[in-house]
C-alpha positions in Angstrom: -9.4 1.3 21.9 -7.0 3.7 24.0 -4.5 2.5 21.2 -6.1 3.4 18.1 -7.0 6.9 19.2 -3.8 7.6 20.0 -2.6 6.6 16.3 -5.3 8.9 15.1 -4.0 11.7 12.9 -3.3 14.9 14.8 -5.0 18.6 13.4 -2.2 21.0 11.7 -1.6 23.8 13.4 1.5 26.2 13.7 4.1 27.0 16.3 2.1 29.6 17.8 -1.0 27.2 18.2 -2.9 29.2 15.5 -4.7 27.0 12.5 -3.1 27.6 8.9 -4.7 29.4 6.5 -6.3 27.1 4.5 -4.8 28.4 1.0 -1.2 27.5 2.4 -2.3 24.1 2.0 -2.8 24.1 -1.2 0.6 25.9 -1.8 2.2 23.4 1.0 1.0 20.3 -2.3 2.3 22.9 -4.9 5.7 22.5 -3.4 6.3 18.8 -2.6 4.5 18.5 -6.1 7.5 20.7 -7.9 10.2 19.0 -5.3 8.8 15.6 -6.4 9.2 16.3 -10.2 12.7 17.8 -9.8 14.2 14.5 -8.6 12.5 12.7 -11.3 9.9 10.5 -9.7 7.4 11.1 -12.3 9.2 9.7 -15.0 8.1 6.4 -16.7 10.0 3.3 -15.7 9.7 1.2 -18.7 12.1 -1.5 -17.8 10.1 -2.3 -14.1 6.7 -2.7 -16.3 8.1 -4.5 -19.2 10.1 -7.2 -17.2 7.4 -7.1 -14.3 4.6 -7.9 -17.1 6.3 -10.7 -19.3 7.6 -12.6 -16.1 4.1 -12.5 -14.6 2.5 -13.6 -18.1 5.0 -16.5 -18.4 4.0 -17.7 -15.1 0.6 -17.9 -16.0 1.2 -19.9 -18.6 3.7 -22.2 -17.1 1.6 -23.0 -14.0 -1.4 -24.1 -16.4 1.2 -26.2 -18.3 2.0 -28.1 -15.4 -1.4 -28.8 -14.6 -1.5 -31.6 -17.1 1.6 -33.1 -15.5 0.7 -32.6 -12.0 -2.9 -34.5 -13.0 -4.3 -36.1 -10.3 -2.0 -35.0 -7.6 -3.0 -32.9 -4.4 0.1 -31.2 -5.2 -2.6 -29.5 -8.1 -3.3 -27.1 -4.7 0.0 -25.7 -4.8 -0.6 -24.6 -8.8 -3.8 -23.1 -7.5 -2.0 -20.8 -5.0 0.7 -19.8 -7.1 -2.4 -19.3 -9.9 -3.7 -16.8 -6.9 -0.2 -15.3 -6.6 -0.3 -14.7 -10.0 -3.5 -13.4 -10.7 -3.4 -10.8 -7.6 0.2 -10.0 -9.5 -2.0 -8.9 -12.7 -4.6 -7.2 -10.4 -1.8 -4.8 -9.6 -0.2 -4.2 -12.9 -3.7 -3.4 -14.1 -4.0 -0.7 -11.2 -1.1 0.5 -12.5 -2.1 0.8 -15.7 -5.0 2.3 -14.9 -3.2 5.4 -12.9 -1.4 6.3 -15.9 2.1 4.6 -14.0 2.9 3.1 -16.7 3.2 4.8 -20.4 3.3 8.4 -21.8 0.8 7.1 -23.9 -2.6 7.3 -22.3 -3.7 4.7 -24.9 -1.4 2.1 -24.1 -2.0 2.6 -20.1 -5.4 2.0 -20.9 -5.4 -0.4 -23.1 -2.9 -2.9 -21.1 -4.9 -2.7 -18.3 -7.9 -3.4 -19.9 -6.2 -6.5 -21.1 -4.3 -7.8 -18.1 -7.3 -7.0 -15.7 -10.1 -8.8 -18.1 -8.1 -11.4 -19.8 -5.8 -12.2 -17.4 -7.4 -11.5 -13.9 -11.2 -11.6 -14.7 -12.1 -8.1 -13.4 -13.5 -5.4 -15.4 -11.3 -2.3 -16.1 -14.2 -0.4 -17.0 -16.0 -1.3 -13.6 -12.8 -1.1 -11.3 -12.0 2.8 -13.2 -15.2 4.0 -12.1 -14.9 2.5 -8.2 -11.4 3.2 -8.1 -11.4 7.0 -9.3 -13.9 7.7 -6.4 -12.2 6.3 -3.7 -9.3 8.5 -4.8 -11.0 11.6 -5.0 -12.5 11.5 -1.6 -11.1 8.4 0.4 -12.9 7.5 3.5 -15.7 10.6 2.8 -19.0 9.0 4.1 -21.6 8.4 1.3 -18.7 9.5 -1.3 -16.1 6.6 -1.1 -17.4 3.7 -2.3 -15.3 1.3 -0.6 -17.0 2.3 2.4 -20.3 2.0 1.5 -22.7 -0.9 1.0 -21.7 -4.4 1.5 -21.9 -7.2 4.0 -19.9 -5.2 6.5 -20.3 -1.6 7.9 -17.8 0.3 7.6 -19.7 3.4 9.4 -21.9 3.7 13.1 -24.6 5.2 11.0 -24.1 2.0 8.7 -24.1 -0.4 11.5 -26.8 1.5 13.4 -29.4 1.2 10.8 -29.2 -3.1 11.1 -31.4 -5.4 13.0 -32.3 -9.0 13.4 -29.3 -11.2 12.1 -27.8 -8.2 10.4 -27.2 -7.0 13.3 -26.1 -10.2 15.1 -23.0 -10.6 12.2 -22.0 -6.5 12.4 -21.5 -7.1 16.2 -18.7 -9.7 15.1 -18.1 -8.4 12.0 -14.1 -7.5 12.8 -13.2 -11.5 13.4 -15.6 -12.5 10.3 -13.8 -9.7 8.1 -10.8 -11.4 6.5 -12.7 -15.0 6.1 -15.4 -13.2 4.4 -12.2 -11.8 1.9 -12.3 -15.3 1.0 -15.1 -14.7 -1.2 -14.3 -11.5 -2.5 -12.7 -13.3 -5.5 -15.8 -14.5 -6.6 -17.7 -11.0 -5.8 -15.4 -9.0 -7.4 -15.9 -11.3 -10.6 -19.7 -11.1 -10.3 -19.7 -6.9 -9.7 -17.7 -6.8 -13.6 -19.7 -8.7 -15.1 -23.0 -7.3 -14.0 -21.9 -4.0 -14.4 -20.7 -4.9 -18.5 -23.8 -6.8 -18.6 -26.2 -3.6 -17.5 -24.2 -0.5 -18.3 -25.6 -0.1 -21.6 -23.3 2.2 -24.0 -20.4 1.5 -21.6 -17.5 1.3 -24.2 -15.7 -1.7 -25.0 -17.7 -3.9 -23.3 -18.1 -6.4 -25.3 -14.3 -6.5 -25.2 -14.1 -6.8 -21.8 -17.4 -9.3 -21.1 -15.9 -11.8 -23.6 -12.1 -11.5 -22.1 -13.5 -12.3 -18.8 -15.5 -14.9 -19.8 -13.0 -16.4 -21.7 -10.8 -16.2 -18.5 -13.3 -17.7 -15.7 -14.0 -20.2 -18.4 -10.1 -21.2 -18.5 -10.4 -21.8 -14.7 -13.4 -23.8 -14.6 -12.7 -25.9 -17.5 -8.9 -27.2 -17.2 -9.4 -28.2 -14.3 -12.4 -30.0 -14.6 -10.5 -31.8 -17.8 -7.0 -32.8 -16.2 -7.7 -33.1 -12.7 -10.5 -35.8 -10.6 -13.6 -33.5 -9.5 -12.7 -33.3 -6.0 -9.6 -32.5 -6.7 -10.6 -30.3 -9.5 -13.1 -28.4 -7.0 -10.5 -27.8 -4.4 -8.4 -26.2 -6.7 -11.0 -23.8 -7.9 -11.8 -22.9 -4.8 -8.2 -22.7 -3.1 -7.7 -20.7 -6.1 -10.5 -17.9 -5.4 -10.1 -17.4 -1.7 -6.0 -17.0 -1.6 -7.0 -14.2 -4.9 -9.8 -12.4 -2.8 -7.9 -12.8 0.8 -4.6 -11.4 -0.7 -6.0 -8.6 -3.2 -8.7 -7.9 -0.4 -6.4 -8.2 2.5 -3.8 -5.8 0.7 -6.4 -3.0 0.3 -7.7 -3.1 3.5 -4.6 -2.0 5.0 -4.9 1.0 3.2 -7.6 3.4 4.8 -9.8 0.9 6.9 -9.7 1.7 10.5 -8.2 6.0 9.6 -10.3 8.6 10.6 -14.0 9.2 8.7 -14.9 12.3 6.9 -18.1 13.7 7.0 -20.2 14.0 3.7 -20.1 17.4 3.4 -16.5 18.6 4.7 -14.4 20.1 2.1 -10.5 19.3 2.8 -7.4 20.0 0.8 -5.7 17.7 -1.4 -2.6 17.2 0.9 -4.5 16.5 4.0 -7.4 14.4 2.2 -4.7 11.9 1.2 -2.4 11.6 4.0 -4.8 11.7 6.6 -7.3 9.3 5.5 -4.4 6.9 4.1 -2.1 4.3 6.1 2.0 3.1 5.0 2.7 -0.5 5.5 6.5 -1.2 6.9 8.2 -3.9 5.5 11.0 -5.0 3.2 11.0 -5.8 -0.6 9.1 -9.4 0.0 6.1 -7.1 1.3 6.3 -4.7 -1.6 6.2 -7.2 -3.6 3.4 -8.9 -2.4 1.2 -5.8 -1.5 2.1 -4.0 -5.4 3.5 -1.5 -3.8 0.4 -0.5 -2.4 2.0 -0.1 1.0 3.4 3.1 -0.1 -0.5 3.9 0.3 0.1 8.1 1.3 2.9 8.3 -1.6 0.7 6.9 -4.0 -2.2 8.7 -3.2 -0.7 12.0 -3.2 1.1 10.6 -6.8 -1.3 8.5 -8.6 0.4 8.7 -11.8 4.1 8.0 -10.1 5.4 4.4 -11.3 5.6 1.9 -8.7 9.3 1.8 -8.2 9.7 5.4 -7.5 7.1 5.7 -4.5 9.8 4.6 -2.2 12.2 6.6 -3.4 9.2 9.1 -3.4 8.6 8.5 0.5 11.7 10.5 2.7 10.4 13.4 0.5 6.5 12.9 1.5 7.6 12.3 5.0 9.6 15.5 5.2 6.9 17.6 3.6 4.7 16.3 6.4 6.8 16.8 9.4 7.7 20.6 8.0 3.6 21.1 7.6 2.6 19.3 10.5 0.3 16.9 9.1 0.2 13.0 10.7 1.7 10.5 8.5 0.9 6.8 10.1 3.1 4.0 9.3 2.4 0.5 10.8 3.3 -3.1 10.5 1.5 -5.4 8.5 0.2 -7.2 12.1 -0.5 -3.6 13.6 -2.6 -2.7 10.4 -4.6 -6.0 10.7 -5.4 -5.1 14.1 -6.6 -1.9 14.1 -8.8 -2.9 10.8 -10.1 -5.6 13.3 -10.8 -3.3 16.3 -12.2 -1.1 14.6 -14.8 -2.9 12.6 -16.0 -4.7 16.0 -16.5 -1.1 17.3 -18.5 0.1 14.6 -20.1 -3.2 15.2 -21.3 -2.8 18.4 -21.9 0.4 18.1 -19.7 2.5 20.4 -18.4 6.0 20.3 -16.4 6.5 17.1 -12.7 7.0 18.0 -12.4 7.6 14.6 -13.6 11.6 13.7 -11.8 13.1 11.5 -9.7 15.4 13.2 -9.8 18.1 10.8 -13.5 18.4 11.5 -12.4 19.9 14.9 -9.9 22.0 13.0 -12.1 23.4 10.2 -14.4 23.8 13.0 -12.5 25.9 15.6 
């Protein structure tokens, strides 16, 4: 583990050794915030959305139109991937819309990604708004962010700790059972929005959003059922969920899993909460691509709102603004990030001593 804790973010301090003042933090976001909006990075970019969403829609379509064609080929298996391609495509485009990246209009943000999530992805806006807002506010906070808490795999010692019998047989190997387990996270994530619409009485548009999903998990159950033998027809439904849940799941668990862990009841400033807890993915356009530009993870946490495109234009700034303040920004590989997401869930697992301590709990602590 000598490797991870040497990636683990360091505490900011000054020249002289001293600990800033905790109110120069929040004037250190202030001023990225005001440099970011003088080069423009805030400002909508209406042409990436536009062409990004009707290219992505016409695939949809076009891949179910060949389905007929294709009928009672194997070669129905290479539709279901690029269906998985596709429908983690409208996954992000939904996030998107659901920052606010995309429109002035509030409105129209919302309303797209209510329509592209439900209608075209089968997840629940209204579900993935209330998860998602939380993880932002306080990523990687212990019994705050909910993508660390509950769940077939612990993501905390305490978590881990607390299992026993053949709970705690599967969280000893839970680092190599991780990504085929994001196999199933398709389905899951389908299940969590429609129980949540189904139980969250008063939860506005609902109804909406039950029926669109529906309509879509219907669409791929049923066509392929109708044009395609049932062995084929099952294969292709469930090629179809695991690439969606291993490629959606595998892209956000680059993001945070495996950086340090905050303690429930630490207060930290905005700047520090979001670089510190969040990880960049290298790679060239293919991986932007593939990961929504998610692997601009710091950028777009610090910048919810900015537009995709702009996040790496967005990131020599960020980086800059880190090195000046003294604040750890983490970049790895794709393969580096699977690895320390893998070693680090096996050590939870087994329950050694966290490498992982947020390092500003020394610092605030001093």
């Amino acid at each position: 583990m000598s490797e991870i804790v040497a990636s683990s973010p360091r505490p900011s301090v000054r020249a002289s050794g001293a600990v800033a003042p905790r109110n120069s933090y929040v004037s250190s976001y202030t001023d990225l915030s005001r440099e970011i909006k003088a080069a423009g990075l805030l400002r909508r970019r209406y042409g990436f959305y536009w062409t990004r969403i009707v290219l992505t829609v016409a695939a949809f379509f076009a891949i179910w139109v060949a389905v007929p064609f294709v009928h009672d080929s194997w070669w129905q298996l290479a539709l279901a991937a690029a269906l998985a391609t596709v429908s983690t495509q409208f996954g992000y485009l939904g996030h998107d819309g659901a920052h606010q990246q995309m429109f002035h209009s509030p409105q129209w943000n919302r309303w797209v990604a209510r329509v592209l999530s439900c209608g075209f992805t089968g997840l629940s806006y209204s579900w993935w708004m209330g998860k998602h807002t939380k993880h932002h506010q306080a990523p990687n906070q212990i019994a705050t962010d909910p993508d660390i808490v509950g769940g077939p795999i612990a993501f905390t010692p305490a978590t881990a700790a607390a299992r026993t019998g053949w709970q705690a047989a599967f969280t000893r190997r839970q680092g190599w059972l991780f990504f085929p387990l994001l196999m199933f996270e398709g389905v899951a994530l389908h299940v969590a929005s429609i129980t949540m619409l189904v139980t969250a009485r008063g939860q506005r548009h609902r109804f909406t959003e039950l029926g669109a999903i529906v309509l879509r998990i219907a669409v791929g159950i049923v066509l392929p059922l109708v044009f395609m033998p049932l062995g084929i027809a099952a294969a292709f439904i469930g090629v179809q969920l695991a690439l969606f849940g291993l490629m959606l799941g595998g892209t956000f668990a680059t993001n945070h899993k495996g950086m340090p862990l905050v303690p429930k009841s630490m207060r930290v400033d905005f700047l520090r909460r979001q670089v510190l807890m969040s990880r960049n993915v290298v790679g060239g356009p293919f991986l932007c691509f593939a990961m929504g530009g998610l692997n601009y993870q710091i950028e777009h946490h610090l910048f919810p709102s900015m537009p995709r495109p702009n996040l790496r234009m967005a990131q020599p700034l960020v980086k800059a603004h880190c090195a000046q303040q003294q604040v750890h920004y983490t970049e790895k590989t794709l393969t580096e990030s699977y690895g320390i997401v893998v070693r680090y869930l096996n050590q939870v697992g087994i329950g050694s001593r966290d490498p992982f301590e947020c390092p500003l709990v020394r610092e605030y602590h001093a």
